[in-house]
N, C-alpha and C positions, 0 to 999 in steps of 0.2 A: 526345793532349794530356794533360800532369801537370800538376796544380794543387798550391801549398804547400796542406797539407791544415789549417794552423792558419787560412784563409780562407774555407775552405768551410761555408757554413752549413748545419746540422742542419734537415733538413724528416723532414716524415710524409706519404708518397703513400698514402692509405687507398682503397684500390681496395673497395668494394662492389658486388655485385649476387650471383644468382641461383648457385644451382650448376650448372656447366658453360656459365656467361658468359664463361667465359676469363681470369678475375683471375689463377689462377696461370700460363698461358704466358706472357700478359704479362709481370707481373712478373720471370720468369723471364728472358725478354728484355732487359726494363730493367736487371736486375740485370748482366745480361752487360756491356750496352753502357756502363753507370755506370763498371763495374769499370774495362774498359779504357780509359777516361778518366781513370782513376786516384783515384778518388772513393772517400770512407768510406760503405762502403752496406752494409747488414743489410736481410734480407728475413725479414721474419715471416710466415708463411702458415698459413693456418686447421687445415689437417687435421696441418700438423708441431708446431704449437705443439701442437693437442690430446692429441698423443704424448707430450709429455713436459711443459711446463709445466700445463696445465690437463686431465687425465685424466683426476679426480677429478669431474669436470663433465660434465653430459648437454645435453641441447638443448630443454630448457626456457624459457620467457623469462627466469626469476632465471638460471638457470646461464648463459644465454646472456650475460648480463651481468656476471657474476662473469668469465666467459671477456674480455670487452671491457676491463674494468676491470685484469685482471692483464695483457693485452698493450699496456694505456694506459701503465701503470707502466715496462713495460723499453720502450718507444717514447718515452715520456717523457724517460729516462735518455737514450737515444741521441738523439734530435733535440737536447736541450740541450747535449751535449756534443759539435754539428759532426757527427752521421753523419746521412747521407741514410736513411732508414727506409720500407724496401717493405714495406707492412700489404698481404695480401691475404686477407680477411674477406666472408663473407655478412652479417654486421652486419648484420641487416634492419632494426632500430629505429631512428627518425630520434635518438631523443632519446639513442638512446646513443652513434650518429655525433657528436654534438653534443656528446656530455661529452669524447670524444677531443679534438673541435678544441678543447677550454677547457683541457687539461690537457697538450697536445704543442705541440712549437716549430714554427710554417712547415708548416700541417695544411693538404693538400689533400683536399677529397673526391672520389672519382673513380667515376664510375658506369660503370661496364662493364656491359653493356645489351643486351641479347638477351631478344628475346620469350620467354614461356613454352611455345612451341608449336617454339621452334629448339631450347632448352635439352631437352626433353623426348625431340625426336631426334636428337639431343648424345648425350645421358646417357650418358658413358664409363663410367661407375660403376654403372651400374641401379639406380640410389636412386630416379628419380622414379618406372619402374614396380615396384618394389616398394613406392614409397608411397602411388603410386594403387591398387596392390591393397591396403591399408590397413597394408602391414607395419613402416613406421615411421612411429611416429607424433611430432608435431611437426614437420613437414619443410617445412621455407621455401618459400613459391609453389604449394604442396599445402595439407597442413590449421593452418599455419603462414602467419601475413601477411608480405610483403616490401610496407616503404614505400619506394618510390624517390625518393631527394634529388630533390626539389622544383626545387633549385637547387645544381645538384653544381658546384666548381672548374674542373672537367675531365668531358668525356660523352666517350664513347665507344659506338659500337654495334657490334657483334660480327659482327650477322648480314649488317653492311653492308661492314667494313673486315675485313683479315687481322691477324692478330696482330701482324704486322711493320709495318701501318699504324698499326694503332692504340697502338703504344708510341714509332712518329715523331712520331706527334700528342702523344702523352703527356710525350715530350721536348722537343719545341718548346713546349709549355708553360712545363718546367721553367725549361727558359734565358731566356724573356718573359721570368718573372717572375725572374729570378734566382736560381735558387738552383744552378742547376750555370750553371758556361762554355760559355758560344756554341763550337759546333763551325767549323772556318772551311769556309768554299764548296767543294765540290769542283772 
């Protein structure tokens, strides 16, 4: 299904949780299935923006923030001008979840949720046991605090649903609330 693309309203799906919660398959998925609905969608995600827009920046809380702030601004740009916007961020800090929803159009926040004990035997990357052996430091949900929305738009658990559930869930969302076209019945 094609939609006239001067219709479609600009959202920010801000996926947050934990590293190796699955924010980027999902989104990866979503991104797919947006597309082929013919939808204006850009997907920002944590570790491709850190390649090239924010580089310059470590994983400090300021930096961490500078990082949130510079992907508010092109999220910003794109939700107001009609594109669908996949943020997939560990943003651990509520308050700077919070300055995204004040400063983006149609902000959902979205908790992708996986205990610390599944992400841990996840660990695609070996970030958490190199950072329980203490070799990075600052590391979200190690020596680094993750606040979990309190009261996220959209929950999601990981250790419960497949990636393919939890981005049906994520899409049926969407369309509730309007901001993509209802798929028809199979």
């Amino acid at each position: 299904m094609t939609t006239n693309t001067q219709e479609q309203p600009g959202f920010v799906l801000w996926m947050t949780g934990l590293s190796g919660a699955g924010k980027t398959t999902i989104a990866l998925i979503l991104e797919k299935e947006l597309r082929a609905r013919g939808l204006k969608i850009e997907r920002l995600d944590g570790d491709v923006v850190r390649e090239s827009l924010t580089r310059d920046l470590g994983f400090t809380a300021e930096d961490r923030r500078k990082n949130i702030e510079r992907v508010t601004f092109v999220a910003k740009l794109l939700s107001r001008n009609g594109v669908g916007c996949i943020c997939s961020f560990i943003s651990p800090y509520q308050s700077v979840r919070d300055y995204v929803r004040k400063n983006t159009t149609n902000f959902l926040e979205v908790f992708v949720d996986a205990p610390l004990e599944v992400v841990i035997e996840r660990d695609v990357k070996g970030l958490y046991k190199k950072a329980l052996a203490g070799e990075i430091p600052n590391f979200t949900g190690i020596s680094d605090p993750f606040e979990a929305p309190e009261n996220p738009d959209i929950h999601v658990r990981t250790d419960q649903q497949t990636p393919e559930e939890s981005a049906a869930f994520i899409l049926k969302e969407l369309e509730k609330r309007g901001l993509i076209p209802a798929t028809e019945p199979a």
